[in-house]
PyMOL commands that place a pseudoatom at each C-alpha (Angstrom):
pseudoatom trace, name=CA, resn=UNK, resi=1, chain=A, elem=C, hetatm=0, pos=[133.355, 24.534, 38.767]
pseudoatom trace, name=CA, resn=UNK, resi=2, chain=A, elem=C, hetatm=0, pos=[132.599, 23.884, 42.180]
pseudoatom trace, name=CA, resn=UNK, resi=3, chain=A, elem=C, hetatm=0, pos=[133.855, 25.289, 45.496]
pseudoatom trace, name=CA, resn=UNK, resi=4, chain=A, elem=C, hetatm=0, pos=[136.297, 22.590, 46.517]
pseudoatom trace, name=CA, resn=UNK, resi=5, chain=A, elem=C, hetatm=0, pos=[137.837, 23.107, 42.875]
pseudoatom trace, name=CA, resn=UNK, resi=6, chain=A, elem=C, hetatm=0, pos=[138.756, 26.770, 43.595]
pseudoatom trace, name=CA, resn=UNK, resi=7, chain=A, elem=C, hetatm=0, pos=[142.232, 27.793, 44.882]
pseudoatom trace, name=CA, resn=UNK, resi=8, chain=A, elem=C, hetatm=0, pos=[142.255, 29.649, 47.839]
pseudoatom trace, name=CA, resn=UNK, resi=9, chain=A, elem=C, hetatm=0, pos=[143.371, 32.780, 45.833]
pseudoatom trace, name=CA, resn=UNK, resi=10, chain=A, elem=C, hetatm=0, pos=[140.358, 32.803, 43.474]
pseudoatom trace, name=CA, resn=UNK, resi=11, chain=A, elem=C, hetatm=0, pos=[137.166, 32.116, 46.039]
pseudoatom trace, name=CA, resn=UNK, resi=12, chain=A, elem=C, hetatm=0, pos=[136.870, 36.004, 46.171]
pseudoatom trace, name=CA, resn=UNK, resi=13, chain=A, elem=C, hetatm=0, pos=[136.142, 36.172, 42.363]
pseudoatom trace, name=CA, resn=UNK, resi=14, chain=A, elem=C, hetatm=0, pos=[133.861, 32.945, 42.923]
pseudoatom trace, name=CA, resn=UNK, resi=15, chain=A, elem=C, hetatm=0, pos=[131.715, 33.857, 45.499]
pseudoatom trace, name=CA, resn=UNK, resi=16, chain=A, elem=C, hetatm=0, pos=[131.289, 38.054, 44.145]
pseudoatom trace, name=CA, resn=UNK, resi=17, chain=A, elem=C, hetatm=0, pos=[131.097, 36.790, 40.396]
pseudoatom trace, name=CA, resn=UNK, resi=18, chain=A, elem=C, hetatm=0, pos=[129.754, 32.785, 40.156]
pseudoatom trace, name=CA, resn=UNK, resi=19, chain=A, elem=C, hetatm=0, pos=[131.424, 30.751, 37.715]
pseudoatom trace, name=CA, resn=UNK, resi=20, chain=A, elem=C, hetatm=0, pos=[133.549, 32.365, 34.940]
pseudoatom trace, name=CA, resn=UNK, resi=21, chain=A, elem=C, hetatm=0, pos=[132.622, 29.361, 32.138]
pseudoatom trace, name=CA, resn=UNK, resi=22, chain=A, elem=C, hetatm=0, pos=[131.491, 31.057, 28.865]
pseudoatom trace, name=CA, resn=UNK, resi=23, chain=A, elem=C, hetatm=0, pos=[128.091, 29.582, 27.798]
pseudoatom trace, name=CA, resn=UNK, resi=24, chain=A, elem=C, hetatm=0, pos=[124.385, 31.315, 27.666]
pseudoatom trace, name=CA, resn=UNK, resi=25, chain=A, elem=C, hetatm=0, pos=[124.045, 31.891, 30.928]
pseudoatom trace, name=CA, resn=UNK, resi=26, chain=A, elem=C, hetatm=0, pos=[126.267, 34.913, 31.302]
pseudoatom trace, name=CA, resn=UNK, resi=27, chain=A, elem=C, hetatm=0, pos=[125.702, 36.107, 27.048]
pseudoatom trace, name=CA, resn=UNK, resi=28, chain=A, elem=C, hetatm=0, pos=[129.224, 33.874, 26.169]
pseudoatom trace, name=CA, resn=UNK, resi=29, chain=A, elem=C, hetatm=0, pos=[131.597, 36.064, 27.537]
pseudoatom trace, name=CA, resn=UNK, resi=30, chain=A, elem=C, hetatm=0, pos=[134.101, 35.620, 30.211]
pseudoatom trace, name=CA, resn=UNK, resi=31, chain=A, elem=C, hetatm=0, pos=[134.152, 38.139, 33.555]
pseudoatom trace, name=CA, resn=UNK, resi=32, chain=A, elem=C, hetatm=0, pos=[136.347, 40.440, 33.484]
pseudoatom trace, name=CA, resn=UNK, resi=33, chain=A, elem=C, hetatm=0, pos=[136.453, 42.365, 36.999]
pseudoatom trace, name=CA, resn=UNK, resi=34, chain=A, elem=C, hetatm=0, pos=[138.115, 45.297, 34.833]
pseudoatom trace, name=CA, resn=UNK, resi=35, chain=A, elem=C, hetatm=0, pos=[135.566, 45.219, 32.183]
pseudoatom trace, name=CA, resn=UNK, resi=36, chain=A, elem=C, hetatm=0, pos=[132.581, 45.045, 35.106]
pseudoatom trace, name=CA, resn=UNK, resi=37, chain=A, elem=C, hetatm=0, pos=[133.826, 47.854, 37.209]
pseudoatom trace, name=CA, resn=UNK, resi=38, chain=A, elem=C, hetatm=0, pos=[133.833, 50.281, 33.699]
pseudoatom trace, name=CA, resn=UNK, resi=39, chain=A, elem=C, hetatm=0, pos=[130.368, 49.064, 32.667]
pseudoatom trace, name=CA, resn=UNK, resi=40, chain=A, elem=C, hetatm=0, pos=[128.894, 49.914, 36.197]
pseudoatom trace, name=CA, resn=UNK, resi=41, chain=A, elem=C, hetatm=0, pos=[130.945, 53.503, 36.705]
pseudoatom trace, name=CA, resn=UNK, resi=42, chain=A, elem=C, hetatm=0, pos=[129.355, 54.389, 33.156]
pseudoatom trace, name=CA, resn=UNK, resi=43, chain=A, elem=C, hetatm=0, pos=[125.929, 53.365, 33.637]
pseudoatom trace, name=CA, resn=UNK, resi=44, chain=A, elem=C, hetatm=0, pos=[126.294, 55.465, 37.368]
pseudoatom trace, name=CA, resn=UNK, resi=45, chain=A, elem=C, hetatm=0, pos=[127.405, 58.286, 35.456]
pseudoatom trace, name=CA, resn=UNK, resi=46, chain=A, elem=C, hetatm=0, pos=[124.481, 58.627, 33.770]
pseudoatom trace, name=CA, resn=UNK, resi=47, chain=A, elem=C, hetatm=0, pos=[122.398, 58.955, 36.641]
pseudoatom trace, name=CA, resn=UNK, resi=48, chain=A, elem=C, hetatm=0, pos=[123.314, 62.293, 38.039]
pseudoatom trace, name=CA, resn=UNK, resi=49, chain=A, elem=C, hetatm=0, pos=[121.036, 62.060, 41.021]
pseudoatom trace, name=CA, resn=UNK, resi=50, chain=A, elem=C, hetatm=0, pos=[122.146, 59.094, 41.623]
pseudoatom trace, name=CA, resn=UNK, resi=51, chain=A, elem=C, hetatm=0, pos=[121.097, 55.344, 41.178]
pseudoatom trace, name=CA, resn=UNK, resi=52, chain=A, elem=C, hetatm=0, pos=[119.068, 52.389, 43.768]
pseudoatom trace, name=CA, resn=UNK, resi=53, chain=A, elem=C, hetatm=0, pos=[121.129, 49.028, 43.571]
pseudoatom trace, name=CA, resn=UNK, resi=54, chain=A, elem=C, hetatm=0, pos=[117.417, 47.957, 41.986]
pseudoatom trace, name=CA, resn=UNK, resi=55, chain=A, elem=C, hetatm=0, pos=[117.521, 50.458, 39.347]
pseudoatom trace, name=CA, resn=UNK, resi=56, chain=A, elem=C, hetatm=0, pos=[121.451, 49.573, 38.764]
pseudoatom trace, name=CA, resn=UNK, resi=57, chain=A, elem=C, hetatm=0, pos=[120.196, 45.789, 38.447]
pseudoatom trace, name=CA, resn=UNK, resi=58, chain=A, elem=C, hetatm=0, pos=[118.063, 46.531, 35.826]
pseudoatom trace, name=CA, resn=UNK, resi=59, chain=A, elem=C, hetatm=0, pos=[119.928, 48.780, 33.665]
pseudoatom trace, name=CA, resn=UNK, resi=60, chain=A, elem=C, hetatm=0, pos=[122.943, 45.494, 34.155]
pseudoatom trace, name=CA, resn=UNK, resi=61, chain=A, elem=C, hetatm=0, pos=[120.693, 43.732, 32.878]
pseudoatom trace, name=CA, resn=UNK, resi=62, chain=A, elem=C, hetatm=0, pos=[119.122, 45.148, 29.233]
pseudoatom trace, name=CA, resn=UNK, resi=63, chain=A, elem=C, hetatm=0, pos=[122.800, 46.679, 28.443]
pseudoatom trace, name=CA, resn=UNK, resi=64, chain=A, elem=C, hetatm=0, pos=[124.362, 42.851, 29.013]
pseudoatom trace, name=CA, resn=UNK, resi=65, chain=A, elem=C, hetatm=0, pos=[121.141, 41.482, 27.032]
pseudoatom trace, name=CA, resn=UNK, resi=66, chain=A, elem=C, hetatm=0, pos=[121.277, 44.466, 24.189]
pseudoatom trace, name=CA, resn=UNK, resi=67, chain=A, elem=C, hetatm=0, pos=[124.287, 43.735, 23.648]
pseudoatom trace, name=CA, resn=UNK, resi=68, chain=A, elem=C, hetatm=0, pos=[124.178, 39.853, 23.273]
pseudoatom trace, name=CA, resn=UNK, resi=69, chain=A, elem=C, hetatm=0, pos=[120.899, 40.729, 21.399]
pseudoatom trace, name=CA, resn=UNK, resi=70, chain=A, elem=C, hetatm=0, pos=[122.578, 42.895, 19.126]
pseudoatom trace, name=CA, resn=UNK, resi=71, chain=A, elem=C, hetatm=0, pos=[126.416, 41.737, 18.882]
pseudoatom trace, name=CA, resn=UNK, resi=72, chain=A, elem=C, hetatm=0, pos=[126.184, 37.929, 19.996]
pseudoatom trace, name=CA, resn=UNK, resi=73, chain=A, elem=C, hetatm=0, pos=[128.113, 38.676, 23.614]
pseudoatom trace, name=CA, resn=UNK, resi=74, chain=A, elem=C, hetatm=0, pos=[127.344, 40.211, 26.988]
pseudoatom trace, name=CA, resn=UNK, resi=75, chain=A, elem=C, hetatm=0, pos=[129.196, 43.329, 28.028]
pseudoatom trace, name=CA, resn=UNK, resi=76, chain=A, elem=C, hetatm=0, pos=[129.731, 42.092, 31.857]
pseudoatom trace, name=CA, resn=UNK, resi=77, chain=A, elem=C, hetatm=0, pos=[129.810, 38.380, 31.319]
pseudoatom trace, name=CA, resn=UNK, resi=78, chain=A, elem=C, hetatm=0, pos=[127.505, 38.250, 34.223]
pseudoatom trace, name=CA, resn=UNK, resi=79, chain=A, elem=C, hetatm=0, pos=[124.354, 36.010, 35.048]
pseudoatom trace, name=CA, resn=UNK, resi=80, chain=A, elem=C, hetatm=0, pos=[121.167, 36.908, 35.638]
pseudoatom trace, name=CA, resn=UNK, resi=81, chain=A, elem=C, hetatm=0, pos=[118.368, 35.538, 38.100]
pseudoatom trace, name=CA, resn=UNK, resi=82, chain=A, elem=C, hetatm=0, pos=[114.520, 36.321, 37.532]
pseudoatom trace, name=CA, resn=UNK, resi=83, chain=A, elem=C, hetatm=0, pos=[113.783, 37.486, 41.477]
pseudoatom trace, name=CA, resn=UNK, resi=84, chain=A, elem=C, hetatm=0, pos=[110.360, 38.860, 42.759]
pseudoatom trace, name=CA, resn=UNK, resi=85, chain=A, elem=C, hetatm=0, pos=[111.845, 42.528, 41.903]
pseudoatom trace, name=CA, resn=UNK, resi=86, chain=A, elem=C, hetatm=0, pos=[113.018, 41.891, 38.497]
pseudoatom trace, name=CA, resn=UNK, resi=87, chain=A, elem=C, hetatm=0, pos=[116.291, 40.164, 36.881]
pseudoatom trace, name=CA, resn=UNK, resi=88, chain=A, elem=C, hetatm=0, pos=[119.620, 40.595, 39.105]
pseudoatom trace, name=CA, resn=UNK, resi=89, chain=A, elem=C, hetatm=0, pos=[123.342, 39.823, 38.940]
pseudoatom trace, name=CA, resn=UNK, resi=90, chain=A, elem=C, hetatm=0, pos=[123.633, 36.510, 40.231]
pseudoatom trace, name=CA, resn=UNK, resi=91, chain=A, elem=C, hetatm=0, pos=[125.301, 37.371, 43.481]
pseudoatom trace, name=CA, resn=UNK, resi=92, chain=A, elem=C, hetatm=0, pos=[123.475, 40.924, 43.568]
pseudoatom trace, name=CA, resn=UNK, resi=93, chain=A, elem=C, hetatm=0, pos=[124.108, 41.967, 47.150]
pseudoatom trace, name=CA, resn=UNK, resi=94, chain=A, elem=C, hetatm=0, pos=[127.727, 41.584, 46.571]
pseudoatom trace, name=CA, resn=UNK, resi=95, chain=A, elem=C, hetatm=0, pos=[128.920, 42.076, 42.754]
pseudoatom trace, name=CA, resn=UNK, resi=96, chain=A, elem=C, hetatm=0, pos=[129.157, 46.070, 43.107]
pseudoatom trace, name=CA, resn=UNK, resi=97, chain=A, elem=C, hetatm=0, pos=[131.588, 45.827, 46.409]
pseudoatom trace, name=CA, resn=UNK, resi=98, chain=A, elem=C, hetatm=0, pos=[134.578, 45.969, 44.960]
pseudoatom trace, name=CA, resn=UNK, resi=99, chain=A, elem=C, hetatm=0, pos=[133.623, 48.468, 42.029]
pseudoatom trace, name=CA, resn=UNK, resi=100, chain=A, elem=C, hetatm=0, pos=[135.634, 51.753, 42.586]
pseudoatom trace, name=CA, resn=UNK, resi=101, chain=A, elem=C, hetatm=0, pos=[135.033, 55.038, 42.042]
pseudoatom trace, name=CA, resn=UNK, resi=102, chain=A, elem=C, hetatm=0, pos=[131.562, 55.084, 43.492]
pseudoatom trace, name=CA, resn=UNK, resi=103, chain=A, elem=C, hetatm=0, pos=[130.214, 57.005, 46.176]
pseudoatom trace, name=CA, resn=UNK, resi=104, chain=A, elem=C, hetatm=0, pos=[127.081, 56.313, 48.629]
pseudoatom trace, name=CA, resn=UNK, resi=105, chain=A, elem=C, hetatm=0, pos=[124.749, 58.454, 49.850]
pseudoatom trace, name=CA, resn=UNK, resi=106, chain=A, elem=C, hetatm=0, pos=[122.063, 56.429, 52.224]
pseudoatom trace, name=CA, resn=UNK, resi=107, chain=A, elem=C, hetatm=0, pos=[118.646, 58.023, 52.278]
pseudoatom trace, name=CA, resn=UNK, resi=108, chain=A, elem=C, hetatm=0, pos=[116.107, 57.062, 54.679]
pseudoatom trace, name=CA, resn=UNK, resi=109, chain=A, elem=C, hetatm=0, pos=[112.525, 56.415, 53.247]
pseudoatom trace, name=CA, resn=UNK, resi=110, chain=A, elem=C, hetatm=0, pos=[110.438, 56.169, 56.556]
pseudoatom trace, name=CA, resn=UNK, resi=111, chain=A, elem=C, hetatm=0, pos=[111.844, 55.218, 59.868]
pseudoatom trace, name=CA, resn=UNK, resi=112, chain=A, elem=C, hetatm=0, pos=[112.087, 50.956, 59.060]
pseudoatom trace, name=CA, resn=UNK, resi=113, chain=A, elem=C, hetatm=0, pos=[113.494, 51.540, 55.222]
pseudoatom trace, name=CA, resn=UNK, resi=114, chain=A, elem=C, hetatm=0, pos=[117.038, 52.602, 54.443]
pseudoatom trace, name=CA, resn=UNK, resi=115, chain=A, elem=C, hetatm=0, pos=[118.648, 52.417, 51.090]
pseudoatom trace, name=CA, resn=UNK, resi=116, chain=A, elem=C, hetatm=0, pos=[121.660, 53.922, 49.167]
pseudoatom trace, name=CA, resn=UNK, resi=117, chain=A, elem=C, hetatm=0, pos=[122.188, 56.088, 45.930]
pseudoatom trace, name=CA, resn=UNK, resi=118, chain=A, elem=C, hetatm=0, pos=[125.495, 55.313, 43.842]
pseudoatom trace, name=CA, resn=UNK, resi=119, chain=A, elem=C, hetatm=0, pos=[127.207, 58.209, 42.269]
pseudoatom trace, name=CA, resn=UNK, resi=120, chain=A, elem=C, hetatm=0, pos=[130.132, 58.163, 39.901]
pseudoatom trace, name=CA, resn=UNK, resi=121, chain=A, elem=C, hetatm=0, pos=[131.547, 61.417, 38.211]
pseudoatom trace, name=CA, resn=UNK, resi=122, chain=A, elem=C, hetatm=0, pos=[134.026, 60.218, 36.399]
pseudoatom trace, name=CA, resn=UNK, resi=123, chain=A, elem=C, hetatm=0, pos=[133.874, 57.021, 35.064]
pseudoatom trace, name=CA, resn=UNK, resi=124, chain=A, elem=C, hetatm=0, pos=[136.708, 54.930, 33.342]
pseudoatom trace, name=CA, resn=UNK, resi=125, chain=A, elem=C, hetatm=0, pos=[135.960, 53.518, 29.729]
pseudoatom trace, name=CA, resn=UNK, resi=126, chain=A, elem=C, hetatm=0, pos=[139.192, 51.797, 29.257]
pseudoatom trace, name=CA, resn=UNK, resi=127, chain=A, elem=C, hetatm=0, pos=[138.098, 48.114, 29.683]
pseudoatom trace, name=CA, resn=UNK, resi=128, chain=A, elem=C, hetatm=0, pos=[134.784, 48.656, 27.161]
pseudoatom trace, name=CA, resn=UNK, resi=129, chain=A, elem=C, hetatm=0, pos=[134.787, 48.858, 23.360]
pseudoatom trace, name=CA, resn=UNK, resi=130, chain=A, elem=C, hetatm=0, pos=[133.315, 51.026, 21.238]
pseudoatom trace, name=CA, resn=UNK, resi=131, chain=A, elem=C, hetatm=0, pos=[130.184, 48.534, 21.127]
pseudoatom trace, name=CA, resn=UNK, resi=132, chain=A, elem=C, hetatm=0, pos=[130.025, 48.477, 24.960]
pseudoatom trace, name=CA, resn=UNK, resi=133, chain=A, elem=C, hetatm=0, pos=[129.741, 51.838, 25.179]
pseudoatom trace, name=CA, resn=UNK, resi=134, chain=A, elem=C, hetatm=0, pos=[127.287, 52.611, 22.526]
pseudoatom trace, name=CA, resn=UNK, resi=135, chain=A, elem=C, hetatm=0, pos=[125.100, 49.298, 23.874]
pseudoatom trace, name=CA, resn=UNK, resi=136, chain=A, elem=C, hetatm=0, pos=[125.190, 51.247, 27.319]
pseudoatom trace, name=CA, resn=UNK, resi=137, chain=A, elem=C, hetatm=0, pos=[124.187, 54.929, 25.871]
pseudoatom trace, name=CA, resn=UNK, resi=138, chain=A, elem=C, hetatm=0, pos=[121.594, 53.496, 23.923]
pseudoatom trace, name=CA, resn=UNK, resi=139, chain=A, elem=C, hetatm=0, pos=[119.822, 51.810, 26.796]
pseudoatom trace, name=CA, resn=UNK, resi=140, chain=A, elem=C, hetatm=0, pos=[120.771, 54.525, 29.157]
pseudoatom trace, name=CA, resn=UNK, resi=141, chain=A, elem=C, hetatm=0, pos=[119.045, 57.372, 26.832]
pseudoatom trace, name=CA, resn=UNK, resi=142, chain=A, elem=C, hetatm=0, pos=[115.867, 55.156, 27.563]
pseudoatom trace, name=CA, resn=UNK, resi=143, chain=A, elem=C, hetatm=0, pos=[115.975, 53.977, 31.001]
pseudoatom trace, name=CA, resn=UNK, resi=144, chain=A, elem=C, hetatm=0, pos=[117.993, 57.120, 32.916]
pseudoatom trace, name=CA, resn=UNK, resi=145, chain=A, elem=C, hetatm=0, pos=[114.869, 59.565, 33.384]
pseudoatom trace, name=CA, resn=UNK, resi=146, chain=A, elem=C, hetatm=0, pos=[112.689, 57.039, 34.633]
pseudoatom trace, name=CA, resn=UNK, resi=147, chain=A, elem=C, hetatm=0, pos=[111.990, 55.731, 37.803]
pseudoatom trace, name=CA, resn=UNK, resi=148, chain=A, elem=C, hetatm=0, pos=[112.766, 52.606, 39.857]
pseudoatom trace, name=CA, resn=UNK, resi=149, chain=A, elem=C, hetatm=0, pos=[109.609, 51.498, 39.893]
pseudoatom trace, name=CA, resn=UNK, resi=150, chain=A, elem=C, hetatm=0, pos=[108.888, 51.789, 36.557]
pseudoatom trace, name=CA, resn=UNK, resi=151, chain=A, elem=C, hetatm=0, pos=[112.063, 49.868, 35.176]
pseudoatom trace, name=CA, resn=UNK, resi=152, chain=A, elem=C, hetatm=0, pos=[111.070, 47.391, 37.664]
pseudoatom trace, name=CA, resn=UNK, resi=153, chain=A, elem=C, hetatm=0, pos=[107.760, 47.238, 36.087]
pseudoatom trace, name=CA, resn=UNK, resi=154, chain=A, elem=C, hetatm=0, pos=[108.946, 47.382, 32.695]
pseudoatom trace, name=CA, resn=UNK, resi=155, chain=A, elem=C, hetatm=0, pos=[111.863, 44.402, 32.993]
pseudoatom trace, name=CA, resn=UNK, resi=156, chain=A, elem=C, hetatm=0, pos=[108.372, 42.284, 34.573]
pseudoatom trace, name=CA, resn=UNK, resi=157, chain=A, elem=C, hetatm=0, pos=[107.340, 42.548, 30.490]
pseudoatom trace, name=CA, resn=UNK, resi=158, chain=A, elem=C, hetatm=0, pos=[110.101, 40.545, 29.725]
pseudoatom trace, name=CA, resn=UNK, resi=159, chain=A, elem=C, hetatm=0, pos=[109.858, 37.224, 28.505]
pseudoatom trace, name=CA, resn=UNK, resi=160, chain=A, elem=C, hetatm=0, pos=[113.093, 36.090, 30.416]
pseudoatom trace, name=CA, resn=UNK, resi=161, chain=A, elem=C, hetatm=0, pos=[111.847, 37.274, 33.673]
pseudoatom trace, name=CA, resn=UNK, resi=162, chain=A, elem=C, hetatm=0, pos=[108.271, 36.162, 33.136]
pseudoatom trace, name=CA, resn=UNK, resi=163, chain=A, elem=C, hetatm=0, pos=[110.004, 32.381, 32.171]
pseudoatom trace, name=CA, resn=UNK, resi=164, chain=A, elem=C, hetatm=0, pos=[111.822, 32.042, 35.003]
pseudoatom trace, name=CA, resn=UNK, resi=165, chain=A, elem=C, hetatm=0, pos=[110.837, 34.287, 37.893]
pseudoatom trace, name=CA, resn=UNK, resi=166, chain=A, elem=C, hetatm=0, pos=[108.143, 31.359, 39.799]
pseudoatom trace, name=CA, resn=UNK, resi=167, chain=A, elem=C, hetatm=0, pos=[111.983, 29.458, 41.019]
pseudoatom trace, name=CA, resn=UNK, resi=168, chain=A, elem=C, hetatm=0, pos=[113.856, 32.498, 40.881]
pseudoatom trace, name=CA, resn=UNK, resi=169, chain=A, elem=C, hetatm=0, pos=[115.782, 30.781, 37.566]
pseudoatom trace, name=CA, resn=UNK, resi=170, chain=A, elem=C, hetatm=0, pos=[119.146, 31.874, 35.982]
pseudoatom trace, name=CA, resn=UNK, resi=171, chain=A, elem=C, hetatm=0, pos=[117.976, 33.828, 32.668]
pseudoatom trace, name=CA, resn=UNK, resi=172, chain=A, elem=C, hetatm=0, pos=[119.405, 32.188, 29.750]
pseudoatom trace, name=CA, resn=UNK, resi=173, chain=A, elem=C, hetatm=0, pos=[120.457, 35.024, 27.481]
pseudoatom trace, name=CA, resn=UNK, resi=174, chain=A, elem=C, hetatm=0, pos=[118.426, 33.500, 24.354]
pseudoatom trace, name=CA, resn=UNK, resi=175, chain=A, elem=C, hetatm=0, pos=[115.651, 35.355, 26.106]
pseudoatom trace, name=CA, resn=UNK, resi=176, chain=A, elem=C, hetatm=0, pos=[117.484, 38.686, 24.421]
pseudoatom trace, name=CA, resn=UNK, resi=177, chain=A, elem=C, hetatm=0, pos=[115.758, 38.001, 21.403]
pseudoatom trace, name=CA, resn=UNK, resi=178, chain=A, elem=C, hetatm=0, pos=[113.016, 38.671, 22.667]
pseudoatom trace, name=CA, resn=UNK, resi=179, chain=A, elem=C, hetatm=0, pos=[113.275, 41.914, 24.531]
pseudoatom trace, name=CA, resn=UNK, resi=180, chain=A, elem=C, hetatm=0, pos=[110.395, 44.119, 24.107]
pseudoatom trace, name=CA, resn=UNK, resi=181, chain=A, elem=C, hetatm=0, pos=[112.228, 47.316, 25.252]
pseudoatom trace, name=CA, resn=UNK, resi=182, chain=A, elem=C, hetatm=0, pos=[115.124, 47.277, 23.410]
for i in range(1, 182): cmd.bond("trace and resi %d" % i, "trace and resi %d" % (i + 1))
show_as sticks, trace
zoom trace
């Protein structure tokens, strides 16, 4: 799909999301805004002081390649690019804009560096299976008490960022298999 082949309505979902077509660069599953907006309030949840976008990135990323790992299908039906700081969304700075049911808090590191925490207290589970949401506790019971920096470092041990990170690559989700984390 290409721009010019969108109608008017749908260049929203394009340009937050990328292309919708099922194949192994987004685990074979379809995005579903519903579906992504549960996945992200749960995984917030879990972080009850609160979560960096780069943290959030990474967590996206080994629950949507668990679970294609482990059940043959991505939870978010998102794709992933190997970027200096680890695998992202495709279309990172934007995909969490229209998630509800978030809050911000911006913090102030030193006087040039600004970023925000996400909060969620009460996340909605409606859109996820049973599978989703056991794929998501699993990885959150290993990933929630550490820090940013060392979920960065440990998603740079992965063989799909390692493969693709020198032209900032889309991570085909064959790479689950080879996940040394999960």
């Amino acid at each position: 799909m290409c721009v010019s082949d969108i109608d008017s309505n749908d260049a929203p979902y394009f340009y937050f999301y990328g292309n919708s077509k099922r194949g192994v660069n987004n685990g074979y599953s379809e995005m579903n805004p519903d579906k992504l907006q549960c996945m992200v309030q749960l995984i917030v949840s879990k972080e009850k002081n609160g979560v960096p976008k780069t943290k959030l990135n990474k967590e996206m990323y080994y629950a949507d390649f668990y679970s294609y790992k482990k059940y043959g299908r991505s939870i978010s039906g998102l794709a992933y690019r190997a970027i200096q700081y680890g695998p992202v969304p495709e279309h990172y700075e934007t995909v969490y804009d229209h998630v509800q049911g978030l809050t911000k808090k911006s913090i102030e590191a030193s006087a040039d560096f600004e970023y925000d925490l996400l909060f969620c207290d009460s996340p909605d589970t409606s859109a996820l299976s049973k599978e989703d949401i056991h794929v998501i506790n699993q990885v959150m019971s290993v990933l929630v008490d550490m820090k940013r920096a060392d979920v960065v470092d440990l998603s740079h041990k992965e063989n799909g960022w390692i493969n693709n990170k020198d032209h900032h690559n889309i991570i085909p989700y064959d790479e689950a298999y080879s996940l040394k984390a999960f």
